[in-house]
PDB file with one MODEL, atoms N, CA, C and O in Angstrom:
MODEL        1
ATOM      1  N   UNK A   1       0.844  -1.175   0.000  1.00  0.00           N
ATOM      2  CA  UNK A   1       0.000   0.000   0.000  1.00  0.00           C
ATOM      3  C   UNK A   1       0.890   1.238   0.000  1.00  0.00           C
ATOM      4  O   UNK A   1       1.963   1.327   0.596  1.00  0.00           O
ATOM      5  N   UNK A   2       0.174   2.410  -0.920  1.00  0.00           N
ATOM      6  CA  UNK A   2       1.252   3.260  -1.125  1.00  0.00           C
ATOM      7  C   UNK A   2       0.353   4.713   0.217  1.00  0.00           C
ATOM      8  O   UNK A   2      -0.751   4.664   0.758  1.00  0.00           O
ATOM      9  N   UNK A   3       1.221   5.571   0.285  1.00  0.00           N
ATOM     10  CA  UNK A   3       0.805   6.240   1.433  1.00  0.00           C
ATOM     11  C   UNK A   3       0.928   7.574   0.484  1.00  0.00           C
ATOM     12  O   UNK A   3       1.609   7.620  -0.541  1.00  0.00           O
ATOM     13  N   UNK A   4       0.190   8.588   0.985  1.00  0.00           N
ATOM     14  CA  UNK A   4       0.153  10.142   0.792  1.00  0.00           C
ATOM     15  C   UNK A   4       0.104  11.129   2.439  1.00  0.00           C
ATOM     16  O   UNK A   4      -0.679  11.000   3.379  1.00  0.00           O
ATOM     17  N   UNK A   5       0.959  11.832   2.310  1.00  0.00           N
ATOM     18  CA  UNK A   5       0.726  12.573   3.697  1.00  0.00           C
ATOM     19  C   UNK A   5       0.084  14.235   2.709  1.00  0.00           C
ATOM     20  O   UNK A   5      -0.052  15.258   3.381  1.00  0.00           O
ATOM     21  N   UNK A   6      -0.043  14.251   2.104  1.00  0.00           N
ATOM     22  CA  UNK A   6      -0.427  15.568   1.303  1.00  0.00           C
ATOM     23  C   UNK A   6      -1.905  15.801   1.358  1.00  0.00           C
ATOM     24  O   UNK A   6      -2.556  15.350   0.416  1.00  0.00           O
ATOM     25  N   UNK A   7      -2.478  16.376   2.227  1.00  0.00           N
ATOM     26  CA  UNK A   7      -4.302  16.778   1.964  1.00  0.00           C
ATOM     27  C   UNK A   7      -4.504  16.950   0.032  1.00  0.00           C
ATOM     28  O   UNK A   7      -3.942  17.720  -0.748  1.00  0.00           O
ATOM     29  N   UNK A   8      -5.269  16.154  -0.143  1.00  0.00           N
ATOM     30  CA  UNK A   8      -5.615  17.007  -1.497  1.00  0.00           C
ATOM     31  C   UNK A   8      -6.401  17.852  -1.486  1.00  0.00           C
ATOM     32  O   UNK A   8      -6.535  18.551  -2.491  1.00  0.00           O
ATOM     33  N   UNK A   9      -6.830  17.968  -0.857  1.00  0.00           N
ATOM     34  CA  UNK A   9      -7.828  19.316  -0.699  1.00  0.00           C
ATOM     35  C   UNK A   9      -7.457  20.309  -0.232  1.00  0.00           C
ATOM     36  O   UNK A   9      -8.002  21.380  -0.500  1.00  0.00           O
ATOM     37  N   UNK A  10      -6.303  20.191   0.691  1.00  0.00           N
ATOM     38  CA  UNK A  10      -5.449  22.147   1.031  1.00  0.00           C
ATOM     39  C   UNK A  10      -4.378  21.932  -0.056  1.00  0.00           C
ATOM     40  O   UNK A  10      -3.938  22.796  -0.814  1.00  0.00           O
ATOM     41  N   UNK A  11      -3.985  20.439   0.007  1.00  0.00           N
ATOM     42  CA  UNK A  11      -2.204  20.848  -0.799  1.00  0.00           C
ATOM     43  C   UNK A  11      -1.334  21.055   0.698  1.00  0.00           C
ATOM     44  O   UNK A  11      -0.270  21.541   0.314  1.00  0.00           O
ATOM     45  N   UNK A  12      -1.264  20.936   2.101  1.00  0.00           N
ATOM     46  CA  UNK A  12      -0.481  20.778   2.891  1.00  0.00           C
ATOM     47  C   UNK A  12      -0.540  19.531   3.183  1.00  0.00           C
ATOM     48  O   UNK A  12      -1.405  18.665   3.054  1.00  0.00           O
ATOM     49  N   UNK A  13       0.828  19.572   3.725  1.00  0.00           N
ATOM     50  CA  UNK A  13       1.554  18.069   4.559  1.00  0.00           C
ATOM     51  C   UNK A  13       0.860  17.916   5.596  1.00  0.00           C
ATOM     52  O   UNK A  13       0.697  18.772   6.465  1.00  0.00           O
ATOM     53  N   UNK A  14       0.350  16.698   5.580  1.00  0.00           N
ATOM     54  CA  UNK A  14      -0.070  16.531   7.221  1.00  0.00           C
ATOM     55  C   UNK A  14       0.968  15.826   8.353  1.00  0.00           C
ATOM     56  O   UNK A  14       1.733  14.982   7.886  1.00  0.00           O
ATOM     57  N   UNK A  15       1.023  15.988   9.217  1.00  0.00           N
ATOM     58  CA  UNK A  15       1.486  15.757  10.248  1.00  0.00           C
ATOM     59  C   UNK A  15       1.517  14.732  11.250  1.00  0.00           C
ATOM     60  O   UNK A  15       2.326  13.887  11.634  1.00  0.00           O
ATOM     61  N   UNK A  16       0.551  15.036  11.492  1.00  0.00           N
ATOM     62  CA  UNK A  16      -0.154  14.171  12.635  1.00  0.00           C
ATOM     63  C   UNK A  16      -1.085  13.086  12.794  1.00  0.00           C
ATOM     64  O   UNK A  16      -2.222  12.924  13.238  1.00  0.00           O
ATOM     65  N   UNK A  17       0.150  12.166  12.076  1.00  0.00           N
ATOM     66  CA  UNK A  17      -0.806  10.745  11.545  1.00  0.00           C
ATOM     67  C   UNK A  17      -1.877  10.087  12.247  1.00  0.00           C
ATOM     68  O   UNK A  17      -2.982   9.678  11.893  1.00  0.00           O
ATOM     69  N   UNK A  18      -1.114  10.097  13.578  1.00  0.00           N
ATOM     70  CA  UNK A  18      -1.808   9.160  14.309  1.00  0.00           C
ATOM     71  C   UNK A  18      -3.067   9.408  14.480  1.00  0.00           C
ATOM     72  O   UNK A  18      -3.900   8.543  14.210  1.00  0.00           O
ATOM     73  N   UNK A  19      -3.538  11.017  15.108  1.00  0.00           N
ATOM     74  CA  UNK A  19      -5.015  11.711  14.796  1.00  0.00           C
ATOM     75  C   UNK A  19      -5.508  11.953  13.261  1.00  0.00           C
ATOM     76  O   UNK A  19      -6.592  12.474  12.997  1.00  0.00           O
ATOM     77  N   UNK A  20      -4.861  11.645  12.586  1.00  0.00           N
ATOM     78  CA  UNK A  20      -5.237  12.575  10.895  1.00  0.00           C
ATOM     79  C   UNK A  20      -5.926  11.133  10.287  1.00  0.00           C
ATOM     80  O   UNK A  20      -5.608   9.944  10.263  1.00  0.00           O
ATOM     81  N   UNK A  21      -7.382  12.208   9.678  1.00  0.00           N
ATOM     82  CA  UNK A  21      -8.725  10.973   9.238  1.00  0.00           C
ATOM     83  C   UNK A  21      -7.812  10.927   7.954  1.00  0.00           C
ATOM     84  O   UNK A  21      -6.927  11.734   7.668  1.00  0.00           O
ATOM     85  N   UNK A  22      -8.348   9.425   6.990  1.00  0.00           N
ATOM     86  CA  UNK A  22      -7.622   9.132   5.863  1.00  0.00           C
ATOM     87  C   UNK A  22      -8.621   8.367   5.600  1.00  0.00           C
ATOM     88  O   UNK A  22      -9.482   7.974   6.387  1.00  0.00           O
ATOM     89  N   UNK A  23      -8.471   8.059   4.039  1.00  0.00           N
ATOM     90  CA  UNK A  23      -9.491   7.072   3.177  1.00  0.00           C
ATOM     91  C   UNK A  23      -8.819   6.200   2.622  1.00  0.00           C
ATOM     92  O   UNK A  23      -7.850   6.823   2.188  1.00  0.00           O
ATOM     93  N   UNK A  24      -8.652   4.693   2.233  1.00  0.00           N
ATOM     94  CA  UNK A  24      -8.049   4.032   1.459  1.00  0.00           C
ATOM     95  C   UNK A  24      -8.435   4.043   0.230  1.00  0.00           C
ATOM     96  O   UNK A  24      -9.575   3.581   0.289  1.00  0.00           O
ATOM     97  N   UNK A  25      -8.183   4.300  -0.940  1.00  0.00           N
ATOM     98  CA  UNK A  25      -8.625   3.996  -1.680  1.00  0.00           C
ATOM     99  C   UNK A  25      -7.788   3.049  -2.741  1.00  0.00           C
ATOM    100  O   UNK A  25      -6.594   3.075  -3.041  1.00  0.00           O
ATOM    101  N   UNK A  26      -8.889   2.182  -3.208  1.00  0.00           N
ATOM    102  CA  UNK A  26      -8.169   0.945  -3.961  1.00  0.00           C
ATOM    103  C   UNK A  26      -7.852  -0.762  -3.277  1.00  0.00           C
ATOM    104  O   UNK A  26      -8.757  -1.013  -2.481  1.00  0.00           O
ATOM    105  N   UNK A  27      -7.177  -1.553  -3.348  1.00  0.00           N
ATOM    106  CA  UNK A  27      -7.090  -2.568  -2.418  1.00  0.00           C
ATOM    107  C   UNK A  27      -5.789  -3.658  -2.618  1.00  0.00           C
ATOM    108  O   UNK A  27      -5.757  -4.032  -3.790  1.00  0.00           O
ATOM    109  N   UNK A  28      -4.999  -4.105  -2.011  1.00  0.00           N
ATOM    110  CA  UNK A  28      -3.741  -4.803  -2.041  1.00  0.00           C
ATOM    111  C   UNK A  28      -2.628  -3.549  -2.480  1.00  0.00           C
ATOM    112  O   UNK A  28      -2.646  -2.326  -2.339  1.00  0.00           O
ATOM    113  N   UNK A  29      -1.886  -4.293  -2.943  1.00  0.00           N
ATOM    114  CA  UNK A  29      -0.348  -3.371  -3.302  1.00  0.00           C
ATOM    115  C   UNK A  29      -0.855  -2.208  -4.108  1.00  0.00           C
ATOM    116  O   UNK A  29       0.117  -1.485  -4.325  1.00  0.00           O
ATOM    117  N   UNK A  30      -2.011  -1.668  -4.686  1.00  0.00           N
ATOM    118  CA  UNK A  30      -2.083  -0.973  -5.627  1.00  0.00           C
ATOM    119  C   UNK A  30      -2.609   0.157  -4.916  1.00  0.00           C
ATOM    120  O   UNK A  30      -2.653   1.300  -5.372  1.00  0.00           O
ATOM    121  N   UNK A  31      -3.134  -0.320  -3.417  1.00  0.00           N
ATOM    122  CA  UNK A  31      -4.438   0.357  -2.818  1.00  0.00           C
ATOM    123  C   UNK A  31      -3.347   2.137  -2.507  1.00  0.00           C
ATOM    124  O   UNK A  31      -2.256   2.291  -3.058  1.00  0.00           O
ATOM    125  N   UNK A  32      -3.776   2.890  -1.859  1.00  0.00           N
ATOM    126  CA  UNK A  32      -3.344   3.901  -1.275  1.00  0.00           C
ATOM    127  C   UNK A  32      -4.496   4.635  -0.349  1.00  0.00           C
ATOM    128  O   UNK A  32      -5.724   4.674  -0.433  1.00  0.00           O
ATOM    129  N   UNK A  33      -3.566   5.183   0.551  1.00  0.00           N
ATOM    130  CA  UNK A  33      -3.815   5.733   1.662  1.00  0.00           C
ATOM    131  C   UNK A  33      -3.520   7.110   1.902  1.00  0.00           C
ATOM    132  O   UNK A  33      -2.337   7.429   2.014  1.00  0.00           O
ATOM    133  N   UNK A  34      -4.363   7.920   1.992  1.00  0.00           N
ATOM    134  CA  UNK A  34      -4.207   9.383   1.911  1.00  0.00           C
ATOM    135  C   UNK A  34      -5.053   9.682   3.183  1.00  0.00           C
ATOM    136  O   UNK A  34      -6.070   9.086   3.538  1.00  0.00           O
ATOM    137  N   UNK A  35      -4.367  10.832   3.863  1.00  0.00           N
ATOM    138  CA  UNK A  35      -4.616  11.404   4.983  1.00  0.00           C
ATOM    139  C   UNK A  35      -5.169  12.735   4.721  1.00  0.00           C
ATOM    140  O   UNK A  35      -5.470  13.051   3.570  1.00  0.00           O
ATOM    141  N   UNK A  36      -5.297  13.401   5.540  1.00  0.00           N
ATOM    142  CA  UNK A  36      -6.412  14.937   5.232  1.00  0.00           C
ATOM    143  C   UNK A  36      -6.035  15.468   6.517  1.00  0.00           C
ATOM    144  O   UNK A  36      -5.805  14.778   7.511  1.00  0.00           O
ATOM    145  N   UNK A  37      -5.971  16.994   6.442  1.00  0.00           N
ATOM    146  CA  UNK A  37      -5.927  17.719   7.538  1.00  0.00           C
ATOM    147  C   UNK A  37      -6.925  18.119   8.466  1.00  0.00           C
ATOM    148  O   UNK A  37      -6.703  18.811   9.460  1.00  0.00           O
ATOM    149  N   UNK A  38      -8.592  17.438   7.947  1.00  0.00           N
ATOM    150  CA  UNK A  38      -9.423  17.884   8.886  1.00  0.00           C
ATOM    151  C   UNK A  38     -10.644  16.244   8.308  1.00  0.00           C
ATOM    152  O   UNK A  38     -10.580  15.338   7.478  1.00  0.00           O
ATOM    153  N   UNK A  39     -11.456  16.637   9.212  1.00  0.00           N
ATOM    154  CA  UNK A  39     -12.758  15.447   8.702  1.00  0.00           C
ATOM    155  C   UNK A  39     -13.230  16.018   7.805  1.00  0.00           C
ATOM    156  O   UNK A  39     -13.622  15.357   6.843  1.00  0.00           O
ATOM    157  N   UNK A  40     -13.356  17.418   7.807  1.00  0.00           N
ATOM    158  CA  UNK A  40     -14.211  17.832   6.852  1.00  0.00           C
ATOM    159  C   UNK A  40     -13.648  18.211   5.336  1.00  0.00           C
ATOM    160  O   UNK A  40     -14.359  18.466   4.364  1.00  0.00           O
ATOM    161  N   UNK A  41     -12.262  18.186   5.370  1.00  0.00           N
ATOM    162  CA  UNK A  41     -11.391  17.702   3.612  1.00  0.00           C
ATOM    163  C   UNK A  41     -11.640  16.689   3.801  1.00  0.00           C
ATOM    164  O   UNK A  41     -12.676  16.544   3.153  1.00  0.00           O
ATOM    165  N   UNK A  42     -11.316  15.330   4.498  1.00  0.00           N
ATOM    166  CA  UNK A  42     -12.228  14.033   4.231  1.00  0.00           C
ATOM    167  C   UNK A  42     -13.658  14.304   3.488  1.00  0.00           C
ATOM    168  O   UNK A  42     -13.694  14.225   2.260  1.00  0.00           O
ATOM    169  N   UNK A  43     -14.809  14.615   4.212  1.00  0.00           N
ATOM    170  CA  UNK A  43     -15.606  14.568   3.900  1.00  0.00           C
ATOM    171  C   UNK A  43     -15.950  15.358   2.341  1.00  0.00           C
ATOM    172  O   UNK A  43     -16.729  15.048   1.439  1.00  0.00           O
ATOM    173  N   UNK A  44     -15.300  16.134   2.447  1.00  0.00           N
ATOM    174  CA  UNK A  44     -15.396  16.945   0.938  1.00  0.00           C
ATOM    175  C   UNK A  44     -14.686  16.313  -0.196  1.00  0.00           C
ATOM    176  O   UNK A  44     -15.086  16.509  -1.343  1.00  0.00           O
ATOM    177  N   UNK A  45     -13.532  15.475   0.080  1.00  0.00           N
ATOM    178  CA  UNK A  45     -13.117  14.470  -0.859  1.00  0.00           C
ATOM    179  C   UNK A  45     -14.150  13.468  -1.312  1.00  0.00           C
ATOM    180  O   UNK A  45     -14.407  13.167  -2.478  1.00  0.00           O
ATOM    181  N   UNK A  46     -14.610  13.077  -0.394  1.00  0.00           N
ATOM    182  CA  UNK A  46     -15.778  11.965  -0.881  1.00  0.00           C
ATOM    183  C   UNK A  46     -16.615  11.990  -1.568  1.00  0.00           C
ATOM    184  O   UNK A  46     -16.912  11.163  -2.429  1.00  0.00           O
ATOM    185  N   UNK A  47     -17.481  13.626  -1.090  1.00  0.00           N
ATOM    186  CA  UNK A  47     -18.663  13.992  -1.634  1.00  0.00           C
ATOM    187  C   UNK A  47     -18.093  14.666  -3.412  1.00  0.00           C
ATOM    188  O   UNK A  47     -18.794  15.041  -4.352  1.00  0.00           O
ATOM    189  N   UNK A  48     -16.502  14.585  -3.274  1.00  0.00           N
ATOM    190  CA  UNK A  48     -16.743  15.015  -4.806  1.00  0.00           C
ATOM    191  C   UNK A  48     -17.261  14.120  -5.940  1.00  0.00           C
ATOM    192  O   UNK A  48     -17.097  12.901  -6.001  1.00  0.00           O
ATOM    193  N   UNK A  49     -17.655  14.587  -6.484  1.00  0.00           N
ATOM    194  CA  UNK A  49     -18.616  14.082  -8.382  1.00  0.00           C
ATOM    195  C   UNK A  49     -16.362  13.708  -9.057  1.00  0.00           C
ATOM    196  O   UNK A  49     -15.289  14.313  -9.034  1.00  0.00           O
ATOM    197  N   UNK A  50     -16.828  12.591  -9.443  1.00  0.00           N
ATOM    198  CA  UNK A  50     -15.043  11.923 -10.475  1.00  0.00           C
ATOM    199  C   UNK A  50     -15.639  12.648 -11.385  1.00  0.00           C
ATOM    200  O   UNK A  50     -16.863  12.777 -11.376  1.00  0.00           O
ATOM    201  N   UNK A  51     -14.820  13.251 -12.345  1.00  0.00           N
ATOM    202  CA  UNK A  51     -14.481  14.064 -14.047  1.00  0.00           C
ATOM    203  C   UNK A  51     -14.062  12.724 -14.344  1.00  0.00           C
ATOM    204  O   UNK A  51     -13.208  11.986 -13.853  1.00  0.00           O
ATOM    205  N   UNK A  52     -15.067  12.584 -15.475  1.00  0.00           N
ATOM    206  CA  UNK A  52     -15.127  11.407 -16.349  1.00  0.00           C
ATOM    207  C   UNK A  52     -15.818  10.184 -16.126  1.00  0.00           C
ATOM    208  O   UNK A  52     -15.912   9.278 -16.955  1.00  0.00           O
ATOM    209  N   UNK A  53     -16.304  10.187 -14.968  1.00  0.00           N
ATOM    210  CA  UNK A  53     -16.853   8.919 -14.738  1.00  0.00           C
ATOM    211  C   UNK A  53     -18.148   8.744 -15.212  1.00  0.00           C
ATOM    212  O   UNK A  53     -18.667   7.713 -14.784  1.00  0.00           O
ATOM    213  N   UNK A  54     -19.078   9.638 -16.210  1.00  0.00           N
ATOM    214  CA  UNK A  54     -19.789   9.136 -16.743  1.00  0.00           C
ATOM    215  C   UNK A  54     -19.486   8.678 -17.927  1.00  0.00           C
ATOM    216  O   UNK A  54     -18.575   7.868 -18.098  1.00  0.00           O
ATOM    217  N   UNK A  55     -20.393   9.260 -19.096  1.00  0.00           N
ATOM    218  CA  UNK A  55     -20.332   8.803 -20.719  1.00  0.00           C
ATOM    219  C   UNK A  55     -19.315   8.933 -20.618  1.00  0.00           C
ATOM    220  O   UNK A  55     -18.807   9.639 -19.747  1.00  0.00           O
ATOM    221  N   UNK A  56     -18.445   8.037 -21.819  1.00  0.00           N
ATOM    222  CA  UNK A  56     -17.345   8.631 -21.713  1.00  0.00           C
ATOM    223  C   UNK A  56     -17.679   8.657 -23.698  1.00  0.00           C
ATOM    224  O   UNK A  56     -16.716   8.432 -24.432  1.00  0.00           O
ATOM    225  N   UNK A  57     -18.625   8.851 -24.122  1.00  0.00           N
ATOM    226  CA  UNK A  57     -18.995   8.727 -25.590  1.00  0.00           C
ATOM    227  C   UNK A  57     -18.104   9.634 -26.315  1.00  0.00           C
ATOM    228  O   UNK A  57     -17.267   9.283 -27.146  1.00  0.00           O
ATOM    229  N   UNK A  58     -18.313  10.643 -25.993  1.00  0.00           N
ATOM    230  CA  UNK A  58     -17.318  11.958 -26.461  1.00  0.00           C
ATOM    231  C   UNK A  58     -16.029  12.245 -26.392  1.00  0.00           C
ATOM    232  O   UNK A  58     -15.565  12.725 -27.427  1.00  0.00           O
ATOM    233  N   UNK A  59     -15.552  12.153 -25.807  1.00  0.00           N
ATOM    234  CA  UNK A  59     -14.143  11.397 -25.203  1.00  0.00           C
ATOM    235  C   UNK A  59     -13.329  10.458 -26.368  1.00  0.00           C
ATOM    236  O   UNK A  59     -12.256  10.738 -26.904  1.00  0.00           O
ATOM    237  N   UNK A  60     -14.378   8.974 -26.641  1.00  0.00           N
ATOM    238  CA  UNK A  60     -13.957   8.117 -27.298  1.00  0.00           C
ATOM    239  C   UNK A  60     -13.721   8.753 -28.712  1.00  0.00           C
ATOM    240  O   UNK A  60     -12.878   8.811 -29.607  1.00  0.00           O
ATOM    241  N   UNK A  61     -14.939   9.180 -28.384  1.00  0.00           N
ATOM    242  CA  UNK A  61     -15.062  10.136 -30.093  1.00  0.00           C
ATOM    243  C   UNK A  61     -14.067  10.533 -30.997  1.00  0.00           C
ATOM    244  O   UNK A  61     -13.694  10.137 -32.101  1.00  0.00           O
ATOM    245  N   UNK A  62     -13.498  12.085 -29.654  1.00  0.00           N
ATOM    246  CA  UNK A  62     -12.308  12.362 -30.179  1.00  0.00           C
ATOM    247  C   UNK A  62     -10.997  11.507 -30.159  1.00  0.00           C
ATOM    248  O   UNK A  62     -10.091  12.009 -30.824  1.00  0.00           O
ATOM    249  N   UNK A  63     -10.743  10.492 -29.630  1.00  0.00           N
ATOM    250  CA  UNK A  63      -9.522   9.511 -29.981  1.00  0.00           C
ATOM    251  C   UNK A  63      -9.973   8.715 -31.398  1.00  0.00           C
ATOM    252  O   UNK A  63      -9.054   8.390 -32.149  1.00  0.00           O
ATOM    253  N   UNK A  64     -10.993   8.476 -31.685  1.00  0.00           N
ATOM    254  CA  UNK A  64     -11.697   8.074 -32.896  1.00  0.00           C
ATOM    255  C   UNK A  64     -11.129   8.364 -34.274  1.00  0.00           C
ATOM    256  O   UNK A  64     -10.676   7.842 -35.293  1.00  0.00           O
ATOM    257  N   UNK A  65     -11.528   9.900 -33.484  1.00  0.00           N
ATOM    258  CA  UNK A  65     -11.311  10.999 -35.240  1.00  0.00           C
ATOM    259  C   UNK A  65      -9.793  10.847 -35.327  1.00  0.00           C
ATOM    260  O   UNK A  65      -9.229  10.603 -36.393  1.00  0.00           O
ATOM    261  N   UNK A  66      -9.156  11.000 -34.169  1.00  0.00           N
ATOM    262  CA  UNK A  66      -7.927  11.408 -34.256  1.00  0.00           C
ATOM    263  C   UNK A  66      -7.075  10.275 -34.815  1.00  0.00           C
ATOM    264  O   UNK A  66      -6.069  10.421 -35.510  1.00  0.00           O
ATOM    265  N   UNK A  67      -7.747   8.847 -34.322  1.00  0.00           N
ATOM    266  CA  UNK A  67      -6.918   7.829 -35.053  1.00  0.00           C
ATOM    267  C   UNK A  67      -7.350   7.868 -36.607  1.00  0.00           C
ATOM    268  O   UNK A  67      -6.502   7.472 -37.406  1.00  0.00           O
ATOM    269  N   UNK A  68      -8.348   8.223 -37.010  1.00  0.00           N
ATOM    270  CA  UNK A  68      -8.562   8.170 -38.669  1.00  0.00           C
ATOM    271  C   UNK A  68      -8.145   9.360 -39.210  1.00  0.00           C
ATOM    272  O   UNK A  68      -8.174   9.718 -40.387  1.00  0.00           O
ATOM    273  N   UNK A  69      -7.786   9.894 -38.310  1.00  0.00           N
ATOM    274  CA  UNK A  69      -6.688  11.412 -38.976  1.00  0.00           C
ATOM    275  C   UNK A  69      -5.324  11.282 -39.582  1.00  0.00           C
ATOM    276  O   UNK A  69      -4.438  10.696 -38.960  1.00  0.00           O
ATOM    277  N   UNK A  70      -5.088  11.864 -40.913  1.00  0.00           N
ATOM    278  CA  UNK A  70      -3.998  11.228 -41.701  1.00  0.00           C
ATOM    279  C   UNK A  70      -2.566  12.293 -41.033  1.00  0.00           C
ATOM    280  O   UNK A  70      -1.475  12.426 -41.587  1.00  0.00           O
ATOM    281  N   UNK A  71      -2.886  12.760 -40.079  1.00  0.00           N
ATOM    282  CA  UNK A  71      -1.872  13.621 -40.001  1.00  0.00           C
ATOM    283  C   UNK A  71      -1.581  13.183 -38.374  1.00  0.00           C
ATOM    284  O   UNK A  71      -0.843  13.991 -37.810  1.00  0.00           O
ATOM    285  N   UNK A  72      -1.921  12.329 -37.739  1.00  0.00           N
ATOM    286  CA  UNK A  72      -2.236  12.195 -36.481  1.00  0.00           C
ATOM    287  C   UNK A  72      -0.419  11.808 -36.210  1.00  0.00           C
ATOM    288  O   UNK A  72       0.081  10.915 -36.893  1.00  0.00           O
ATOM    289  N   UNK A  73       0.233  12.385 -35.423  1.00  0.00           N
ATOM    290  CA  UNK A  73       1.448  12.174 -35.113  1.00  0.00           C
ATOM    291  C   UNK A  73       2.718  12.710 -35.802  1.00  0.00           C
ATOM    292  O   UNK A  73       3.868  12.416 -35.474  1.00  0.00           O
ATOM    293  N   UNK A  74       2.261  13.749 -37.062  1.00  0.00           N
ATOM    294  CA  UNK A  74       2.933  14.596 -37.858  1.00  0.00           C
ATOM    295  C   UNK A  74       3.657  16.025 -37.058  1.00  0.00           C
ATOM    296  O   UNK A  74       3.070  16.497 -36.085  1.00  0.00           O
ATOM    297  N   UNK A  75       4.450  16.405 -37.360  1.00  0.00           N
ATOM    298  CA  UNK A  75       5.645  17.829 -36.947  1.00  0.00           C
ATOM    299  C   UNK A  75       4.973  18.736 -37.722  1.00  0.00           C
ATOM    300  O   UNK A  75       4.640  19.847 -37.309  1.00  0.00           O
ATOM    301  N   UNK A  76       4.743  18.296 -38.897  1.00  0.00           N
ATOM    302  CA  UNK A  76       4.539  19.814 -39.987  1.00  0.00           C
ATOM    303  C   UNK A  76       2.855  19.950 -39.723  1.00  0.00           C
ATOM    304  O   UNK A  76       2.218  20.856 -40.261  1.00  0.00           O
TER     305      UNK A  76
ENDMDL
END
């Protein structure tokens, strides 16, 4: 398990492991563990909405076009 002492939600180091709330996310060697400087960056981590986790139709789209694009990987 990989560890983070960095809140993502301030961007400071946390400190104070032993009191500092954290979420695992993921599971075995891949999982990670991130800590937060308060419950409530916990809690606001959670409640965020993931970018991208819906359709991803549009998305595909443009890798689509771009692979049938004759110029796709060109300098000039």
């Amino acid at each position: 398990m990989r560890t983070t002492t960095t809140d993502p939600m301030s961007l400071n180091d946390v400190t104070d492991l032993d009191n500092a709330p954290y979420v695992i996310e993921g599971e075995g060697d891949q999982a990670i563990k991130i800590y937060f400087e308060s419950e409530q960056n916990r809690v606001d981590y959670l409640e965020m909405e993931l970018h991208g986790s819906g359709d991803l139709s549009g998305l595909n789209g443009i890798f689509d076009a771009m692979a049938d694009n004759p110029n796709t990987g060109s300098i000039n």
